[in-house]
C-alpha positions as CSV (number, residue, x, y, z in Angstrom):
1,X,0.0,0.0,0.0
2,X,1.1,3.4,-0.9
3,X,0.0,6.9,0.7
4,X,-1.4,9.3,-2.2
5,X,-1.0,12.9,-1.7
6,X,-3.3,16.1,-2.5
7,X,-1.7,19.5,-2.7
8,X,-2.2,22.8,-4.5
9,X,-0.7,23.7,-7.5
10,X,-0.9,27.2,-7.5
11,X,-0.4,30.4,-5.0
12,X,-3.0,28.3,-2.5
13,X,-6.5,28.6,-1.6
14,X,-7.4,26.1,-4.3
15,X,-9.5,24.2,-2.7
16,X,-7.7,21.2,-1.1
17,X,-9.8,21.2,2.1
18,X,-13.2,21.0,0.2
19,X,-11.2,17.8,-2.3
20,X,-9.9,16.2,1.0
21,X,-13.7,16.1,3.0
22,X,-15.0,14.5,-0.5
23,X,-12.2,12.0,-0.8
24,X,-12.0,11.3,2.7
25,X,-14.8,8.1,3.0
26,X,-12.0,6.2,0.9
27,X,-8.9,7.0,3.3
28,X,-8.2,5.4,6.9
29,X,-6.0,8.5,7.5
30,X,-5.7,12.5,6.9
31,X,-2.3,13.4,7.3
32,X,-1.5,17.3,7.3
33,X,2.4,17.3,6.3
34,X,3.3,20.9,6.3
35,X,2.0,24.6,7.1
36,X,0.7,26.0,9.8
37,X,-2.1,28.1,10.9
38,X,-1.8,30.6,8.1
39,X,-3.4,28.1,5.9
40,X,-7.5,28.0,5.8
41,X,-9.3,25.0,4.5
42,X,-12.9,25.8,3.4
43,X,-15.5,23.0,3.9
44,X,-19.4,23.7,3.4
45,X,-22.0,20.8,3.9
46,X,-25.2,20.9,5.4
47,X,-25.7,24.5,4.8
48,X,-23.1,25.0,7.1
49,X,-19.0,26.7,6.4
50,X,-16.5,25.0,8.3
51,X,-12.6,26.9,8.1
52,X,-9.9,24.7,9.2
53,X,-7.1,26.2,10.0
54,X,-4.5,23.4,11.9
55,X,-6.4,20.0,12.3
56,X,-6.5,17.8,9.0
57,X,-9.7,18.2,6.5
58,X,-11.1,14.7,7.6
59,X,-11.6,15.9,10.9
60,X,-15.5,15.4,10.2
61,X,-16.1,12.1,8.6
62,X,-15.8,9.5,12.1
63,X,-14.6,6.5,10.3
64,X,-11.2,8.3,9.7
65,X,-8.2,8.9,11.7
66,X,-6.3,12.3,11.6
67,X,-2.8,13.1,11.8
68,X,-1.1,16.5,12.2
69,X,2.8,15.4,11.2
70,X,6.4,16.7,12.4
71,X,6.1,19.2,9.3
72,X,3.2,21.1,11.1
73,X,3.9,24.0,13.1
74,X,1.2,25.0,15.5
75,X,-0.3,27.7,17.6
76,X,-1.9,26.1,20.0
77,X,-4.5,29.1,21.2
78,X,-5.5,29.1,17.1
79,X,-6.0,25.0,17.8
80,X,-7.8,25.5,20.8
81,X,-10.2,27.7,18.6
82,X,-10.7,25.5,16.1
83,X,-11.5,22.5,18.7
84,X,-14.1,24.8,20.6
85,X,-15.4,26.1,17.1
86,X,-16.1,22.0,16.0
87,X,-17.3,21.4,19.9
88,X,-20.4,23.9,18.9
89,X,-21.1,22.1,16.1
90,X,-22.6,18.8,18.2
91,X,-20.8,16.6,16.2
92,X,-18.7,13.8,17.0
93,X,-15.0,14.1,16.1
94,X,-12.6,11.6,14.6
95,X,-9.8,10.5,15.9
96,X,-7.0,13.0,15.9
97,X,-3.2,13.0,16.4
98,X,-0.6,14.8,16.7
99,X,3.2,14.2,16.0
100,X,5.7,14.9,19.2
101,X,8.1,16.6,17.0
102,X,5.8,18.9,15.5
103,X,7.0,22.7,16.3
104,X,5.3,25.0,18.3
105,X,4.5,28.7,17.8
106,X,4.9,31.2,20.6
107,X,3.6,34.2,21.5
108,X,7.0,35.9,21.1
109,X,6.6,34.1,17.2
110,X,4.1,36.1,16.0
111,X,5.6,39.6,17.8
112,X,8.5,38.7,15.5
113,X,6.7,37.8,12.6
114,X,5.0,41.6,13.1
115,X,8.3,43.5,13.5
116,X,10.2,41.4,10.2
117,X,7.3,42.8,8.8
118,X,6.8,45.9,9.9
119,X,11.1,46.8,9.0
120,X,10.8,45.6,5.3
121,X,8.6,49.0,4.7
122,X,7.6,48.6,1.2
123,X,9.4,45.3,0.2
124,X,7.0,43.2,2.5
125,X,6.2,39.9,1.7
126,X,2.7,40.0,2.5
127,X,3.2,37.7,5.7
128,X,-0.1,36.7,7.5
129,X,1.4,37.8,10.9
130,X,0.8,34.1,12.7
131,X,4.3,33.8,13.2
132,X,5.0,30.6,11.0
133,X,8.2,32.0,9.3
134,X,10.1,32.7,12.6
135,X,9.1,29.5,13.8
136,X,10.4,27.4,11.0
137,X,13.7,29.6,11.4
138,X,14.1,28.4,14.7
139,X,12.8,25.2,13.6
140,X,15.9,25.3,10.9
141,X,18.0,27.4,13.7
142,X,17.8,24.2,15.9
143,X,16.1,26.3,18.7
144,X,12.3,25.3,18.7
145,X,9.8,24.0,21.3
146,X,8.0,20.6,20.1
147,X,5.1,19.4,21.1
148,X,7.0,16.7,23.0
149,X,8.5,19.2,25.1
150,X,5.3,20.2,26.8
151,X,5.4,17.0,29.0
152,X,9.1,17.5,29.9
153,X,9.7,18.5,33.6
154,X,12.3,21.9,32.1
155,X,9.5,22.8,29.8
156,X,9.0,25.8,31.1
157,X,12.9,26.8,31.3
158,X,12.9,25.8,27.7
159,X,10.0,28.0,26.8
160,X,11.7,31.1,29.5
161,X,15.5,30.5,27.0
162,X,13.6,30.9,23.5
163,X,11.3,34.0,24.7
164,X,14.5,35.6,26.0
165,X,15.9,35.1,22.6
166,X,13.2,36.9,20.8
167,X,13.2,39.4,23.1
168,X,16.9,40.9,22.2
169,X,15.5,40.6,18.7
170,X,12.1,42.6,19.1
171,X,14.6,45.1,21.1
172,X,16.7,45.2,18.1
173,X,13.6,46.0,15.5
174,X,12.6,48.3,18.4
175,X,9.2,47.0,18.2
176,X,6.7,47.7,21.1
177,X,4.6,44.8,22.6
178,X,1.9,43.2,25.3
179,X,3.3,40.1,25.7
180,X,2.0,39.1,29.4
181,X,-1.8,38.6,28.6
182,X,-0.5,36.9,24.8
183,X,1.6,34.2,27.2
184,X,-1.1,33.5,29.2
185,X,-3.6,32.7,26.6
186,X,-1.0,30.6,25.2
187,X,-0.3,28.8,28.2
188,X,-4.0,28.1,29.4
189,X,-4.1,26.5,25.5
190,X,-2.0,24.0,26.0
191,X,-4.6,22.0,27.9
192,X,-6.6,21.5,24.9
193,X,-3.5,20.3,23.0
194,X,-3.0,18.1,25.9
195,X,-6.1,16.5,25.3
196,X,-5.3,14.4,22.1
197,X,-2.6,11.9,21.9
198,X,1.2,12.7,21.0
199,X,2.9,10.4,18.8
200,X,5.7,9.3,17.1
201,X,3.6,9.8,13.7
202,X,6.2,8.7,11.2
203,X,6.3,5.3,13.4
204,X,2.5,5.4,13.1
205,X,2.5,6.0,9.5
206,X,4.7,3.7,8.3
207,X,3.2,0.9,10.8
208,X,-0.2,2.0,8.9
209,X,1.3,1.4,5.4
210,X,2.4,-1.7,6.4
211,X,-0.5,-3.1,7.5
212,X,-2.7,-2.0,4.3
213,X,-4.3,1.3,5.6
214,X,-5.0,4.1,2.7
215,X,-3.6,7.2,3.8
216,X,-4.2,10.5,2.3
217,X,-1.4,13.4,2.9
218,X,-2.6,16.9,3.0
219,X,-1.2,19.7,1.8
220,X,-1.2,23.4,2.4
221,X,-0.6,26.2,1.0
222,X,0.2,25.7,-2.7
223,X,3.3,25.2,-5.2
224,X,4.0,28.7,-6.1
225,X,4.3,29.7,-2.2
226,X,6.9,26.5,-2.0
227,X,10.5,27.8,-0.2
228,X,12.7,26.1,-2.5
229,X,10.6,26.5,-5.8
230,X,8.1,29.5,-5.3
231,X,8.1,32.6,-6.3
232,X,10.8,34.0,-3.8
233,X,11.1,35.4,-1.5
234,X,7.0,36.0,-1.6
235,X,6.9,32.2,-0.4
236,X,5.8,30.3,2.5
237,X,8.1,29.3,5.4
238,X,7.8,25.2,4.3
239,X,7.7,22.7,1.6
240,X,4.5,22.2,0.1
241,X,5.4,20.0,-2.5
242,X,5.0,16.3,-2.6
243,X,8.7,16.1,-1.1
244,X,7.1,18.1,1.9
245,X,4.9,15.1,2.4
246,X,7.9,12.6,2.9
247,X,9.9,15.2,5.0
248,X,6.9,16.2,7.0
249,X,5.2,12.9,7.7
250,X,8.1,10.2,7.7
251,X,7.5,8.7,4.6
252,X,9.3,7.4,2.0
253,X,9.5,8.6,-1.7
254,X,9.1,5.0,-3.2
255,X,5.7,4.5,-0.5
256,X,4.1,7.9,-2.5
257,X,1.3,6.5,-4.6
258,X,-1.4,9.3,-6.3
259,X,-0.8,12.8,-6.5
260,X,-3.6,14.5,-6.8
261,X,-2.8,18.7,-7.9
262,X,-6.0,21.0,-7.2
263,X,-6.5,24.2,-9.3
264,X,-8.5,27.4,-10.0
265,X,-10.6,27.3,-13.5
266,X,-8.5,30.7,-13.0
267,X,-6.0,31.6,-10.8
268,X,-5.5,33.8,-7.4
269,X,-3.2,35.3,-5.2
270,X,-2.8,36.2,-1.9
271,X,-0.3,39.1,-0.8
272,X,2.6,40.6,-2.6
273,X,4.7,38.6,-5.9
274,X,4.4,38.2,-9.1
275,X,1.4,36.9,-10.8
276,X,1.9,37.4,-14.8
277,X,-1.6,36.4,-15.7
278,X,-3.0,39.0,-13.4
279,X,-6.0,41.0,-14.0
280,X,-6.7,44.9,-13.1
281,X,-10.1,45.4,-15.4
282,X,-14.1,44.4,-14.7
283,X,-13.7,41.1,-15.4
284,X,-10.3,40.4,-12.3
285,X,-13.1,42.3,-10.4
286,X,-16.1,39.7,-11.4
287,X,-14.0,36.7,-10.8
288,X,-13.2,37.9,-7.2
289,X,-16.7,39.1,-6.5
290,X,-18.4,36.2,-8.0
291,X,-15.4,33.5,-6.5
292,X,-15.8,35.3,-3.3
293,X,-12.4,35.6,-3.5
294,X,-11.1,36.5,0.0
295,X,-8.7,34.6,2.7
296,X,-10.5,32.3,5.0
297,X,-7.5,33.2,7.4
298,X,-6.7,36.7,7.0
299,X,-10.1,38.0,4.7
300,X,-7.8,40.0,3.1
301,X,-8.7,39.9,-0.9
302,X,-7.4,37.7,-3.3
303,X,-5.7,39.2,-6.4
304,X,-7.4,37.1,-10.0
305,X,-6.4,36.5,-13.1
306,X,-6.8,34.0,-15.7
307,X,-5.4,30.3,-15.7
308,X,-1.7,30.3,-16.2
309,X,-0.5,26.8,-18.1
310,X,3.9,27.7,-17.7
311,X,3.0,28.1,-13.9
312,X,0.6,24.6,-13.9
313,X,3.2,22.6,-15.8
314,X,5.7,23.5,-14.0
315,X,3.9,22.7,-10.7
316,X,2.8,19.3,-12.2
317,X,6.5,18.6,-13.2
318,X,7.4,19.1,-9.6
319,X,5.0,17.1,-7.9
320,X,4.8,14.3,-10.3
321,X,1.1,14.8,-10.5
322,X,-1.1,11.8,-11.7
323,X,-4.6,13.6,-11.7
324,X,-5.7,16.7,-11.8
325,X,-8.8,18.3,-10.2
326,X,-10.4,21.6,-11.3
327,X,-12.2,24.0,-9.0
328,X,-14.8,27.2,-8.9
329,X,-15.7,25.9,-12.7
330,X,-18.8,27.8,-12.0
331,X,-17.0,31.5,-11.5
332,X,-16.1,31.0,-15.3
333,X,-19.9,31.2,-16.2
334,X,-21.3,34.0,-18.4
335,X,-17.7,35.1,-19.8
336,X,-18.2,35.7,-23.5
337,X,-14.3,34.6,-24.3
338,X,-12.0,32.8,-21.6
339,X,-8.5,33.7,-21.8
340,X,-5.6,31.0,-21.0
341,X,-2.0,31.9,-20.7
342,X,0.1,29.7,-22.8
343,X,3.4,31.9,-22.9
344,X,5.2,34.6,-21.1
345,X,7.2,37.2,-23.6
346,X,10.5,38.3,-21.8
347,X,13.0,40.9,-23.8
348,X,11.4,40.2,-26.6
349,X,11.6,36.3,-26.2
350,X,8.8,34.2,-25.9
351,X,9.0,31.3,-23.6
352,X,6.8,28.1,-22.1
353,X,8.6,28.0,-18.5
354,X,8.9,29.7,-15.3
355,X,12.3,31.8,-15.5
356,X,14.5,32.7,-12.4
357,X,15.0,35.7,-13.4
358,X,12.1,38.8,-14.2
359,X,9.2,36.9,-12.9
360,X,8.0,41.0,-12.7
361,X,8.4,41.8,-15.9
362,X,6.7,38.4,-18.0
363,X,4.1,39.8,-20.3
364,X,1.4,36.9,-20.3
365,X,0.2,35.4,-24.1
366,X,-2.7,34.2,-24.2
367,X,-5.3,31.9,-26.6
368,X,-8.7,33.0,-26.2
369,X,-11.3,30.2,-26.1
370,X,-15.2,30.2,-26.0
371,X,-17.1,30.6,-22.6
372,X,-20.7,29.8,-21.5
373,X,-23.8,31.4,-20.3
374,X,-25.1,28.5,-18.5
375,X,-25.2,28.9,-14.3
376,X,-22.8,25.5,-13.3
377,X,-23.8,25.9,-9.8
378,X,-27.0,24.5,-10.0
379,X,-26.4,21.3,-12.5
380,X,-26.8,17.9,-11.0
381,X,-24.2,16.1,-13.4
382,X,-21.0,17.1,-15.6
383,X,-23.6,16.0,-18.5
384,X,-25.6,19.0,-18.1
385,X,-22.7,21.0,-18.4
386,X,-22.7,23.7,-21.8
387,X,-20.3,21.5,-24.7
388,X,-18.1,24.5,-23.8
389,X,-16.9,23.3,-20.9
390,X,-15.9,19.9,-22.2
391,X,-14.2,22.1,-24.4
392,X,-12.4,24.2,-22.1
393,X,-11.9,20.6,-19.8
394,X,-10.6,19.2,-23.0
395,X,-8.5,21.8,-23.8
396,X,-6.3,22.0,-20.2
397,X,-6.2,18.2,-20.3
398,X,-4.2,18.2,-23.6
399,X,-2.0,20.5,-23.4
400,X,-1.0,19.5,-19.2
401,X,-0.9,16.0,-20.0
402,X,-2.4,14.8,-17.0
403,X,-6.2,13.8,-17.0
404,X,-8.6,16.1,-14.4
405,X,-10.5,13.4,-12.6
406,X,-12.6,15.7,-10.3
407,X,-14.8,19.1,-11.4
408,X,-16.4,21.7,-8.6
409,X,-18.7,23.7,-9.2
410,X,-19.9,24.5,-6.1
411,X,-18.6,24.9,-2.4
412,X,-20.7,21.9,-1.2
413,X,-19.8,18.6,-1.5
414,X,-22.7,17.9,-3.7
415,X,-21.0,20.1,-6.4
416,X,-18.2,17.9,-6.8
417,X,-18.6,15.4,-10.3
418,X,-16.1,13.0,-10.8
419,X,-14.9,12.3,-14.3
């Protein structure tokens, strides 16, 4: 048995957490391999929005067991939130995990995070402020807390060292700061973490393999944000390719079966960066009103533009993706023409790939295909869907060269058709 992964393959907020609740009634496991709470998975059933933030995408589904791997790093007064958020809901929980060697954020994190910011001025990344990149630089610095540590007897010496540390720092930025009622919050928090097993997850999971379980790695985030091969520096702290999954969970490469890449019918972007195929006219405006096209963590609005194929191969290359699955269909609806980017022109050249160089200055080329009038929110089937749609469906599956398995329409689960 092989674990299958599903990550995004564009600048996040694809969808992954809406794919993972459909998927998950034919996985034993949810495994969240990377990320932290800057991430916001969006699941909608019953009427009813659900933002995850930490705790895997399966959470709801009671025949499944959920991991949060070594790869995670996590706030625990944002996880107590999201437990006492799912506790309103009356409904009963699966099982969930969480790996001992999974890093924790700290009050003095997030202060940090704020006064990096805060001294770039104008060259700011766009950072969500939750504290995840200084984390992951003590993580990297060999200096971070684990969830492990909160059961040693020097834990809070440990904790007392590493605030110190980012104290000298925050006097450095001189950046002002409350931290006493932050640290207590944090502290009281760590009850609720306290209240779900720590594990040796990689043991788990490769104990789970063994013995025949389907597993199903999360991602967050998506490719372009990726620290080695975003769009740097306007990246994430972590992996969130399919390597993240074997770094971030324990397991190995040759144990990686499906890789399943989620997309926009059009693409998005959170923050600062490049984004060639990026709109600034009444239709990047319809998208993001019709897409509702604002971060489930921060609110803040999502920049849109149309589907950019250099950026998608380049993320499928990467990941080895097997199957594709395309979401927010739907927000296409009523376009006259539909553009694609096939090309980027740079000094004069035109070229198929993502450059290291310029990523600023690539002028976008584009093939213009026909839209649809028809609403695709309120079909039953794929077969109801305008012949223009298989078209455009068609179209991306030829020239990616990987077959789209799943189409949303929707954010329920019902609006999820399976090809």
């Amino acid at each position: 048995m092989k674990a299958d992964v599903l990550l995004g393959l564009q600048w996040g907020d694809e969808g992954k957490g809406k794919i993972v609740d459909v998927l998950t009634s034919k996985y034993d496991i949810i495994a969240r391999f990377q990320g932290g709470p800057n991430a916001g998975h969006t699941l909608e059933f019953d009427g009813i929005k659900h933002v995850l933030h930490t705790i895997p995408s399966g959470i709801f589904h009671k025949r499944s067991m959920n991991i949060i791997g070594n790869g995670v790093v996590i706030d625990p007064i944002i996880f107590e939130n999201e437990i006492n958020e799912i506790d309103k809901l009356d409904v009963e929980m699966s099982d969930l995990l969480i790996s001992k060697k999974a890093h924790l954020i700290l009050p003095t994190h997030k202060l940090l995070d704020a006064a990096s910011e805060k001294a770039k001025g104008k060259n700011k990344i766009g950072s969500t402020l939750k504290g995840i990149g200084p984390t992951y630089m003590d993580k990297t610095g060999r200096n971070g807390l684990r969830v492990g540590d909160i059961s040693d007897k020097n834990f809070t010496e440990k904790y007392e060292k590493l605030k110190n540390k980012h104290i000298q720092l925050l006097n450095f930025y001189d950046f002002n700061y409350k931290l006493e009622e932050l640290e207590q919050k944090w502290f009281d928090s760590l009850d609720t973490l306290k209240r779900f097993p720590h594990i040796e997850s990689e043991h788990f999971i490769h104990k789970s393999i063994k013995d025949g379980k389907k597993i199903l790695a999360e991602g967050a985030q998506g490719t372009l944000l990726d620290i080695d091969f975003g769009s740097y520096p306007f990246v994430t702290s972590s992996n969130t390719i399919t390597a993240g999954a074997c770094t971030g969970l324990g397991i190995a490469p040759n144990k990686i079966g499906e890789v399943i890449g989620i997309f926009k019918a059009y693409c998005t972007r959170v923050g600062s960066g490049p984004f060639p195929s990026e709109l600034f006219d009444e239709i990047g405006a319809r998208l993001a009103k019709i897409g509702n096209e604002f971060g489930s963590t921060t609110g803040r609005a999502r920049r849109c533009g149309w589907i950019d194929l250099p950026a998608l191969k380049y993320a499928i290359n990467i990941n080895g993706v097997t199957q594709l699955n395309m979401m927010k269909a739907d927000v296409l609806s009523g376009l006259e023409t539909i553009n694609v980017c096939t090309h980027y022109m740079l000094d004069g050249n035109k070229i198929d790939y993502l450059p290291f160089e310029d990523n600023e200055n690539l002028t976008p080329v584009y093939t213009e295909l026909k839209g649809w009038d028809k609403d695709l929110m309120h079909i039953s089937s794929l077969d109801e869907a305008p012949q223009e749609v298989h078209d455009y469906i068609a179209y991306l599956e030829k020239e990616l060269e990987t077959p789209i398995s799943i189409v949303s329409v929707g954010p329920d689960r019902k609006q999820t058709f399976f090809r």
